[in-house]
Structures are given as C-alpha cells and as structure tokens.
C-alpha positions as CSV (number, residue, x, y, z in Angstrom):
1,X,-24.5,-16.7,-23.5
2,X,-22.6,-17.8,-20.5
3,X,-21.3,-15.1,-18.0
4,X,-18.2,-16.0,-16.1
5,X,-18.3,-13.9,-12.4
6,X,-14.9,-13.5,-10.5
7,X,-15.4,-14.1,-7.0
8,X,-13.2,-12.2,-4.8
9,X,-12.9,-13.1,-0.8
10,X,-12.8,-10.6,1.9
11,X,-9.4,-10.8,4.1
12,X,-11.4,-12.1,7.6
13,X,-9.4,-8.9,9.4
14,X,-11.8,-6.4,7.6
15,X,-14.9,-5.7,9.9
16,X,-15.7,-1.8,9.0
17,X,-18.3,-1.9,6.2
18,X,-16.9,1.3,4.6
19,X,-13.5,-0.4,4.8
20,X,-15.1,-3.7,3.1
21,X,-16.3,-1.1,0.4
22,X,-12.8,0.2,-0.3
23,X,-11.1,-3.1,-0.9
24,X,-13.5,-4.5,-2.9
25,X,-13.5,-1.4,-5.0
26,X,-9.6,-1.8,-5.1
27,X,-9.7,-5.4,-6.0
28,X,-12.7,-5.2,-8.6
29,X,-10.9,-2.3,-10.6
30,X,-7.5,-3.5,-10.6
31,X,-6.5,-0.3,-8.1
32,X,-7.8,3.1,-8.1
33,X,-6.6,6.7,-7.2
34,X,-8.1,8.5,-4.0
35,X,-10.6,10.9,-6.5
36,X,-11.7,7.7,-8.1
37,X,-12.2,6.3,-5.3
38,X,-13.7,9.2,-3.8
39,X,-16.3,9.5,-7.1
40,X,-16.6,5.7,-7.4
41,X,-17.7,5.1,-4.2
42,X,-19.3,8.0,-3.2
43,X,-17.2,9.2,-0.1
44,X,-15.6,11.8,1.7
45,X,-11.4,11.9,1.0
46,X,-11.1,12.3,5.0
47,X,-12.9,9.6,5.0
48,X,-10.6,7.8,2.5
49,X,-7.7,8.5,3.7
50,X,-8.3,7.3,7.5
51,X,-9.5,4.1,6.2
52,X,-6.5,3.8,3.4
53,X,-4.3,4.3,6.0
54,X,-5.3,1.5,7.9
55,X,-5.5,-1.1,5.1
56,X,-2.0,-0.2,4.5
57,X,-1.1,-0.6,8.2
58,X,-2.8,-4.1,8.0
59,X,-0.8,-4.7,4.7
60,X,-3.8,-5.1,2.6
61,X,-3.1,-2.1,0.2
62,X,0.1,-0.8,-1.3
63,X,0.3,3.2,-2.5
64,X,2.1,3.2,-5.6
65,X,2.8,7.4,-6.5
66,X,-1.2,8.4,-6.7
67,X,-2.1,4.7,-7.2
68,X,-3.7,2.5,-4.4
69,X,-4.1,-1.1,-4.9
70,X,-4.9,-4.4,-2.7
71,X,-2.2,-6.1,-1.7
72,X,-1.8,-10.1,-3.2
C-alpha cells in the first residue's frame, strides 16, 4: 500500500520555532481554535496569542469568530 504525504512549505518570513509549530499545526489540520491549539501543541494561550498575533500581522493567519487558519 502506497502512502501519499502532503508536503507543506514554510513562508521564508517565519524564523521563531514556536511560530513554525503554529502554522504548520494550522495548515496540517485545516485551522484550529486557540484551546486546540493550546492542547495540540502543548502550549501556554499567552503564549498563543502573542505569536497568533503576529502571523496575523504578517498576513499568514486569518481569525475567523474562534477559528484560526493559515492564510492561502
């Protein structure tokens, strides 16, 4: 049985690790809310929200009511 694997590419703007993490997460499960996040990924919501902040400043996620997902 042949497994197909997505591959996903990191926007070249990303250089925080934990930021990395939170995209990737985004992108792999089609969006997520900030407590899935926060249980998915194993982080702090301060954490979440500083670094959700700035992938929306950069344009990279969008905030749809509870929803955060990466930007196309």
């Amino acid at each position: 049985m042949q497994q197909t694997v997505q591959k996903t590419s990191l926007p070249t703007e990303l250089n925080s690790p934990a930021a990395k993490l939170v995209y990737l997460y985004l992108t792999t499960h089609n969006g997520a809310s900030l407590s899935e996040l926060e249980s998915g990924l194993s982080m702090k919501k301060i954490s979440l929200y500083s670094i959700l902040k700035t992938l929306s400043k950069r344009g990279l996620v969008h905030q749809q009511a509870e929803q955060y997902q990466a930007a196309q």
